[in-house]
TORPA-4810 file (N, C-alpha, C, O; in nm, 3 decimals):
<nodes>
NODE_1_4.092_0.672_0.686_4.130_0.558_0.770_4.192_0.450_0.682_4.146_0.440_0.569_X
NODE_2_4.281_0.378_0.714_4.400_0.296_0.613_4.361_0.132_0.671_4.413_0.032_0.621_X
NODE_3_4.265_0.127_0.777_4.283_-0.005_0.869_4.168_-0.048_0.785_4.167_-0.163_0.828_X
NODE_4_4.066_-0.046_0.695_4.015_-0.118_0.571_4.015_-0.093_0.493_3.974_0.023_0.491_X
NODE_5_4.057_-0.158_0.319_3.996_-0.059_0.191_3.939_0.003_0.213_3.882_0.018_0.321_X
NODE_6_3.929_0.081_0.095_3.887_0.206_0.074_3.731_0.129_0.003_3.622_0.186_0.019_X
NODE_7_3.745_-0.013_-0.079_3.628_-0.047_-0.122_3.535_-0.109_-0.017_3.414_-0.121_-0.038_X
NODE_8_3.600_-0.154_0.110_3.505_-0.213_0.181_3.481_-0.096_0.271_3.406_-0.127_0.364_X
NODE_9_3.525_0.036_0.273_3.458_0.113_0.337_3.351_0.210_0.241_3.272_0.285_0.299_X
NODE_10_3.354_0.203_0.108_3.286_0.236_0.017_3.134_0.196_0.050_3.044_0.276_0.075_X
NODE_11_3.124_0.044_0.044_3.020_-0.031_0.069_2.991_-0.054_0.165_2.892_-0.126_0.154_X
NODE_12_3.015_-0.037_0.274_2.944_0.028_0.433_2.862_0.102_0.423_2.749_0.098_0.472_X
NODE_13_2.951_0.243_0.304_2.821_0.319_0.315_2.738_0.376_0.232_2.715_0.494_0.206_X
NODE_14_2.684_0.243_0.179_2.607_0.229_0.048_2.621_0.257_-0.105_2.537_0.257_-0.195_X
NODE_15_2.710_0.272_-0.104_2.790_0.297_-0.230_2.893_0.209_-0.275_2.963_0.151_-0.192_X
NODE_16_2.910_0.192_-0.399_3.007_0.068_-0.488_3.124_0.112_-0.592_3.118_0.136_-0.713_X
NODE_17_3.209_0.113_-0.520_3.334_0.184_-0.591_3.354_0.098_-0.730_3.306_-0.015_-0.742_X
NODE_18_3.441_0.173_-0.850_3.429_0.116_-0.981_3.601_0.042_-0.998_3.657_-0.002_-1.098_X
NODE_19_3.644_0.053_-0.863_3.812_-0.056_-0.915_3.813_-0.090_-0.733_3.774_-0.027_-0.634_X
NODE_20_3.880_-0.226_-0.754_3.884_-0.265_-0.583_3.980_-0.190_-0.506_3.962_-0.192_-0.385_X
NODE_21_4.115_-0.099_-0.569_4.219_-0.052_-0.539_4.226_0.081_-0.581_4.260_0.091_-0.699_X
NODE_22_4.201_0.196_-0.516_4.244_0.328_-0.576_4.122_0.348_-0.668_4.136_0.351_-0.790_X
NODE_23_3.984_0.363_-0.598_3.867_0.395_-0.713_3.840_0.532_-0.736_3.865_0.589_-0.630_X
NODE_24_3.807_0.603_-0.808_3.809_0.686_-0.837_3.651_0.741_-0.816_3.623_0.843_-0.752_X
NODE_25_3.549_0.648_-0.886_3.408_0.645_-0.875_3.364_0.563_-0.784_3.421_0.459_-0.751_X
NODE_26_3.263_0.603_-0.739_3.153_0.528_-0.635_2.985_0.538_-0.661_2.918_0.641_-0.650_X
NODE_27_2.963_0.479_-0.678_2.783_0.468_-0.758_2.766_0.360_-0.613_2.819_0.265_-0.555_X
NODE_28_2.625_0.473_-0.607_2.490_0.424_-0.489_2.450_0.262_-0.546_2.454_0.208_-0.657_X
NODE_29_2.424_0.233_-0.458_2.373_0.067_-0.466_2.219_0.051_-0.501_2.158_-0.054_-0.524_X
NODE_30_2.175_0.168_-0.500_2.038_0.188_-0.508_2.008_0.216_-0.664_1.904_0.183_-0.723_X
NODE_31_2.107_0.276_-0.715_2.117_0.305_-0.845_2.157_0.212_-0.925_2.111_0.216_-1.039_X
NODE_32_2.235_0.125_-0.897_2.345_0.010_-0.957_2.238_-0.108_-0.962_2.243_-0.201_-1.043_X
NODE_33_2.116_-0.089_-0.841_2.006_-0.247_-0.860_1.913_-0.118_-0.961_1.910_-0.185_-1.064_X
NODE_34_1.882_-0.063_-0.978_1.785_0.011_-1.071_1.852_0.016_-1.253_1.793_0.030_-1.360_X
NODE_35_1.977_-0.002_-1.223_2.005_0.006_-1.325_1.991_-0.162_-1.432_1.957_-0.185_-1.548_X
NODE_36_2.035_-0.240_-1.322_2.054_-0.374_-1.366_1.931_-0.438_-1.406_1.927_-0.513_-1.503_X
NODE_37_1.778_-0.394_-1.297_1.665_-0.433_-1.325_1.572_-0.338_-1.449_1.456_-0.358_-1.487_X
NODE_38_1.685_-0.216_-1.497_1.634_-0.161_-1.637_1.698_-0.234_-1.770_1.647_-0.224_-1.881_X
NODE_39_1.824_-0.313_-1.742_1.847_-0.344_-1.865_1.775_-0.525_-1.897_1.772_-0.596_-1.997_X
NODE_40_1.730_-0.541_-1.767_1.622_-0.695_-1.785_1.509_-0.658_-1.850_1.471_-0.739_-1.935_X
NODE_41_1.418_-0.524_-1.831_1.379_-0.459_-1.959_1.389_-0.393_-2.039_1.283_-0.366_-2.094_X
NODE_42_1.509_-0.331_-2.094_1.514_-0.213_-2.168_1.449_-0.274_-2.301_1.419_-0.390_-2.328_X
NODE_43_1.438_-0.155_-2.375_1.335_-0.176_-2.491_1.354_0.006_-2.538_1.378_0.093_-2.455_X
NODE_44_1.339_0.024_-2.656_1.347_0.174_-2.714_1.200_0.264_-2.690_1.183_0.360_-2.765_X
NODE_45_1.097_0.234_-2.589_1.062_0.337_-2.558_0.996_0.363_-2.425_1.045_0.280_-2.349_X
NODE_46_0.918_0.431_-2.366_0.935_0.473_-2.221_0.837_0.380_-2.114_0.835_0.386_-1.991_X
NODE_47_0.767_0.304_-2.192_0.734_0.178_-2.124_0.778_0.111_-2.072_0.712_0.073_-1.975_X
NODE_48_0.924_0.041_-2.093_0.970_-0.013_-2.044_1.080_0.073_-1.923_1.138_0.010_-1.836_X
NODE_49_1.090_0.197_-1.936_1.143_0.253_-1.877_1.061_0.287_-1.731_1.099_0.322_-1.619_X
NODE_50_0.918_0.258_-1.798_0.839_0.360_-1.649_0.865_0.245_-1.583_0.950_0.247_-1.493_X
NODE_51_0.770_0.072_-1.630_0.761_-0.053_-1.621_0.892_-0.079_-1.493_0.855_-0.099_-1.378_X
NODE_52_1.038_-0.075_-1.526_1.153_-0.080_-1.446_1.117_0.000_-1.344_1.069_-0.048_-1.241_X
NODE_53_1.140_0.160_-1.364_1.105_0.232_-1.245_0.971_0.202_-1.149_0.955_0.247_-1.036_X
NODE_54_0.899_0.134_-1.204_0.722_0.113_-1.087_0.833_0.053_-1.010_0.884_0.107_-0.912_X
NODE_55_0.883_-0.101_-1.077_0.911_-0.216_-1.005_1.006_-0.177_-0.888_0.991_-0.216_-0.772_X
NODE_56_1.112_-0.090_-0.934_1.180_-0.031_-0.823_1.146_0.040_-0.746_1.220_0.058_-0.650_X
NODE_57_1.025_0.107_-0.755_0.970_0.173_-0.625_0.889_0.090_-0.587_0.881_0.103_-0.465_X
NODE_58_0.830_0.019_-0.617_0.752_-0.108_-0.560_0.878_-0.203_-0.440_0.834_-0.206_-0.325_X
NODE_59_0.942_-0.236_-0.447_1.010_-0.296_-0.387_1.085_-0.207_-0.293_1.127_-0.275_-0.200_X
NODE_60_1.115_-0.091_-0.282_1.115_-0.038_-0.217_1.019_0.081_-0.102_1.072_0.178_-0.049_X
NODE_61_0.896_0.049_-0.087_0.800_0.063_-0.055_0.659_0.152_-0.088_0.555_0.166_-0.024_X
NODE_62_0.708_0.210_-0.233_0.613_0.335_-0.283_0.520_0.208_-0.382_0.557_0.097_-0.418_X
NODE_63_0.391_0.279_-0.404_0.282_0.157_-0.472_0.208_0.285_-0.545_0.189_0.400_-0.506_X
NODE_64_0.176_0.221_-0.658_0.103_0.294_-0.763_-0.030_0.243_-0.754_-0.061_0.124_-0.744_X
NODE_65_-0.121_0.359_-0.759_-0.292_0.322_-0.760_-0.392_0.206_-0.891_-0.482_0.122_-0.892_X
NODE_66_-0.286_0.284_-0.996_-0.354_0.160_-1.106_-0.236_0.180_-1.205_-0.161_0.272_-1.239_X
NODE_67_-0.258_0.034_-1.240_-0.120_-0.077_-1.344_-0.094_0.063_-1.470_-0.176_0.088_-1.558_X
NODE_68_-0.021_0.105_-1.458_0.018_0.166_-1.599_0.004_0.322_-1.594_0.003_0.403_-1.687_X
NODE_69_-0.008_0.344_-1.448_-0.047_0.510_-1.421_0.092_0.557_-1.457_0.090_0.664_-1.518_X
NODE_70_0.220_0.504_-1.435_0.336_0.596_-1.416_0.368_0.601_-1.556_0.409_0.706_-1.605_X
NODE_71_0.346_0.466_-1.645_0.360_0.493_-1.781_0.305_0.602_-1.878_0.363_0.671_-1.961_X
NODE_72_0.189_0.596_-1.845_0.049_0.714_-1.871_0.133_0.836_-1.866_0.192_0.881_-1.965_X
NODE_73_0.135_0.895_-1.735_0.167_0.994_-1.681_0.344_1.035_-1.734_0.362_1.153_-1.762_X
NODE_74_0.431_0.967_-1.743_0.567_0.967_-1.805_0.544_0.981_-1.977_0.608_1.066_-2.038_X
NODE_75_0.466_0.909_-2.034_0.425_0.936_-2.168_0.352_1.049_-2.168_0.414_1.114_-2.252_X
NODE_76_0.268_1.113_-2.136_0.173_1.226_-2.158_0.313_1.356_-2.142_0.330_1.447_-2.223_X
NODE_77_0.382_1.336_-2.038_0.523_1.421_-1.987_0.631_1.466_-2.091_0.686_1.573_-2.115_X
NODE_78_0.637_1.307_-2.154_0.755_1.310_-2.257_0.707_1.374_-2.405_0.785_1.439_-2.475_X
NODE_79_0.579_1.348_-2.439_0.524_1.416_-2.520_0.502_1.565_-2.549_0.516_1.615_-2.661_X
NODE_80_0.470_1.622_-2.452_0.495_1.777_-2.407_0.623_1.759_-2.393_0.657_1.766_-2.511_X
NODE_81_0.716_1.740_-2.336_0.827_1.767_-2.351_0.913_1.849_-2.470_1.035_1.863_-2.460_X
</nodes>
């Protein structure tokens, strides 16, 4: 359809094209706030990585039983790994 950008039809449907004219890429909006609220903590190891990910499933409606389970559980993971 030519009767709106291509970027404002991008972002209708949840997705965020990477040039306003002729984009080539489109990244989820869901990914693009997960990403932005990982580099407010990034840090070199997976604490801060789980830490970002709780918060983003927290705000989007998933809840963890106790403070530091996903870290736990992501560290015990990455270790075997």
């Amino acid at each position: 359809c030519q009767c709106q950008p291509a970027a404002t039809q991008l972002i209708q449907h949840g997705v965020f094209p990477c040039a306003p004219v002729w984009p080539s890429l489109a990244v989820s909006l869901d990914m693009l706030e997960f990403v932005a609220e990982l580099f407010v903590h990034v840090a070199p190891n997976e604490r801060a990585w789980a830490a970002t990910l709780e918060k983003y499933l927290n705000v989007h409606g998933y809840q963890f039983a106790a403070k530091d389970s996903l870290h736990c559980r992501f560290a015990n993971a990455l270790s075997h790994y």
